[in-house]
C-alpha positions as CSV (number, residue, x, y, z in Angstrom):
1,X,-39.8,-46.3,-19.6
2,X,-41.3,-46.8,-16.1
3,X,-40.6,-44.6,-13.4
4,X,-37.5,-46.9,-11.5
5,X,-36.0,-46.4,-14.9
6,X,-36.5,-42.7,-15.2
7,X,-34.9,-42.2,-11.5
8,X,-31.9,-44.3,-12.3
9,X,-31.4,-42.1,-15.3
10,X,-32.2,-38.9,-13.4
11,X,-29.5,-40.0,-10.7
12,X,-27.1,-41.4,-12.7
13,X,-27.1,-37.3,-14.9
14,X,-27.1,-35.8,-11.5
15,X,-23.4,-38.1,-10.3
16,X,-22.0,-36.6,-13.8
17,X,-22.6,-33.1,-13.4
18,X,-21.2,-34.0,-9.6
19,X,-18.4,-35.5,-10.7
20,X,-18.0,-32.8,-13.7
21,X,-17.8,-30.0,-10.7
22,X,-15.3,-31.9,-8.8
23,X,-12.7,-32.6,-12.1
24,X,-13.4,-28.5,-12.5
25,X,-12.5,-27.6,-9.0
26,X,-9.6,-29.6,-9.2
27,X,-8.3,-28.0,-12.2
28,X,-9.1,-24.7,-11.3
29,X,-6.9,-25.3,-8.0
30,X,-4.1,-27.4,-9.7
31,X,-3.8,-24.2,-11.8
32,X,-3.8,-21.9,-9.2
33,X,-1.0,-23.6,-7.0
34,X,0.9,-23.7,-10.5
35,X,0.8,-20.2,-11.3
36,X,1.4,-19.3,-8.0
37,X,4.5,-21.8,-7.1
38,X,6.3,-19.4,-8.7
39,X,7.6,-16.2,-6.4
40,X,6.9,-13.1,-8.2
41,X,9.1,-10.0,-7.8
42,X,10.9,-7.4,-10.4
43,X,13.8,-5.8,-10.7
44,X,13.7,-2.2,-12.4
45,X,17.1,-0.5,-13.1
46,X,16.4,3.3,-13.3
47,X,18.2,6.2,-13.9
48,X,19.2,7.1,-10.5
49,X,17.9,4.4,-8.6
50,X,17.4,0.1,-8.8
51,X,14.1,-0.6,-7.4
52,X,12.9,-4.0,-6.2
53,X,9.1,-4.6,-5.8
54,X,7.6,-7.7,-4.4
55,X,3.8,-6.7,-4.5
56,X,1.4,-3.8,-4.3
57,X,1.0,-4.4,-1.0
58,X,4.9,-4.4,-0.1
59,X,6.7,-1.4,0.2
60,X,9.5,-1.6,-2.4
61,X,12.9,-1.1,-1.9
62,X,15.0,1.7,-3.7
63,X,18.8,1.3,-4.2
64,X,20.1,4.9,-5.2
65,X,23.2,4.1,-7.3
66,X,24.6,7.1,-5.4
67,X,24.6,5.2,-2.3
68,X,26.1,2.0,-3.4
69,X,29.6,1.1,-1.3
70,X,30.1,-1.8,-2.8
71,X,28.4,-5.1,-4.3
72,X,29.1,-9.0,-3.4
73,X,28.3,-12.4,-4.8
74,X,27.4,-14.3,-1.4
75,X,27.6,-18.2,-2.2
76,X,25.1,-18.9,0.5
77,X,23.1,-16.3,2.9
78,X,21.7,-16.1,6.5
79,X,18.3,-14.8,6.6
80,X,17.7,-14.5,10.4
81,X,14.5,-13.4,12.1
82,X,12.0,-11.2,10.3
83,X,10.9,-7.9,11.6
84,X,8.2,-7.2,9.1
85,X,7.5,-8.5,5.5
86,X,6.5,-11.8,4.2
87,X,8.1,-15.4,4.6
88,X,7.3,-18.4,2.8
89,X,8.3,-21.1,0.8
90,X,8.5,-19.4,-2.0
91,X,9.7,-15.8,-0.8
92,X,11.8,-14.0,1.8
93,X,11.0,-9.9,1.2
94,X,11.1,-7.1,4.2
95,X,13.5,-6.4,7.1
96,X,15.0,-8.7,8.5
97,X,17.8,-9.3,11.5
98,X,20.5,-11.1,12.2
99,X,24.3,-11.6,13.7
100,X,25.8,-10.9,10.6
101,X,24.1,-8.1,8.7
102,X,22.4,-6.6,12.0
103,X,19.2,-5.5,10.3
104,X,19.0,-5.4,6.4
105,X,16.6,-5.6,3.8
106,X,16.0,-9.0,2.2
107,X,14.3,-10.2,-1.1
108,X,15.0,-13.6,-2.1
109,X,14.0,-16.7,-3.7
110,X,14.8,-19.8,-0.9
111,X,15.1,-22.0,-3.5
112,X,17.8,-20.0,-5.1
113,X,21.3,-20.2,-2.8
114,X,23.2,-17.2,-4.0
115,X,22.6,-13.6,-2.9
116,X,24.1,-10.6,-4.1
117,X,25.0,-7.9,-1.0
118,X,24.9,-4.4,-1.5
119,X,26.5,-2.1,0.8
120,X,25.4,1.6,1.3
121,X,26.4,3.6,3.9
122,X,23.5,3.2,6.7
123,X,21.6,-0.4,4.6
124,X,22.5,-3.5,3.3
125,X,20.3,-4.8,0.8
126,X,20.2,-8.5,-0.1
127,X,18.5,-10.2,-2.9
128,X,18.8,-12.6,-5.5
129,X,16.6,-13.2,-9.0
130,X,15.7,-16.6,-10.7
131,X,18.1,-18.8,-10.4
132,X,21.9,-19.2,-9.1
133,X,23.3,-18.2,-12.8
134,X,21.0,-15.7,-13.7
135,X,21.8,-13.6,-10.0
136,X,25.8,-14.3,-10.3
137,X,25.5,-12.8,-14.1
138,X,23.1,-10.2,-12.4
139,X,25.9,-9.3,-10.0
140,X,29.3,-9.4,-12.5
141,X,27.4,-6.3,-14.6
142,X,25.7,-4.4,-11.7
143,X,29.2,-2.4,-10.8
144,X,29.6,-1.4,-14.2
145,X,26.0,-0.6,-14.6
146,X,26.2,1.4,-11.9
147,X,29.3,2.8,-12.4
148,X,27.8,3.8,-16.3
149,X,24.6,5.3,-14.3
150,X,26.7,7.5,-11.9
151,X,29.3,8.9,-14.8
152,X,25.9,9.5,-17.0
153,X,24.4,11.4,-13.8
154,X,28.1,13.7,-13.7
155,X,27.6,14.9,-17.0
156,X,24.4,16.1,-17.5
């Protein structure tokens, strides 16, 4: 093997591992726009309280049952302006502000057009989870959840 042949060779392995890193680091991104395309938030029903957490570096917001007024199904919502939080694409979370509500706690999905409204006495809290069926089924059982919570609470 002469030495043009030996370079060619030599080139030709060094393109491959090039084009080996570039397939990697496009499938280590694809991956990581998948897995995070998806907002991520819970919900966590308590014994006194609903909870709903965004991240660790968002400061969750706590529904006391004992404070609920009432709960609505909203068809559609009006997010307004943003005082603090985060807004994206895939998630609305923080305060927010706006004609209707005045200023009220958001956490929703923008993909997702339903809301469910909860009323307390000085906070309205708006958020939805999932999808449009999963927060109007959400919102059919949170009264009597509630309602359960609060009579469980009177008892003990």
């Amino acid at each position: 093997m002469d030495l043009k042949e030996k370079l060619l060779k030599t080139i030709s392995s060094k393109n491959q591992q090039y084009m080996l890193l570039i397939i990697v680091l496009v499938a280590v991104t694809l991956y990581m726009l998948m897995v995070r395309a998806e907002a991520s938030y819970s919900l966590d029903f308590g014994d006194t309280s609903m909870t709903i957490s965004a991240s660790d570096e968002m400061e969750s917001i706590v529904i006391p049952y004992e404070d609920v007024q009432y709960i609505e199904l909203l068809d559609t919502y009006e997010v307004g302006t943003m005082i603090s939080g985060k807004s994206d694409r895939l998630l609305y979370y923080g305060v927010f502000q706006n004609e209707l509500y005045g200023e009220y706690l958001l956490c929703v999905r923008p993909s997702v057009e339903n809301a469910i409204r909860i009323n307390m006495e000085d906070q309205v809290v708006i958020f939805n989870y999932e999808s449009e069926e999963v927060t109007a089924e959400l919102c059919d059982t949170m009264e009597d959840f509630i309602a359960e919570k609060l009579t469980e609470e009177q008892v003990k």
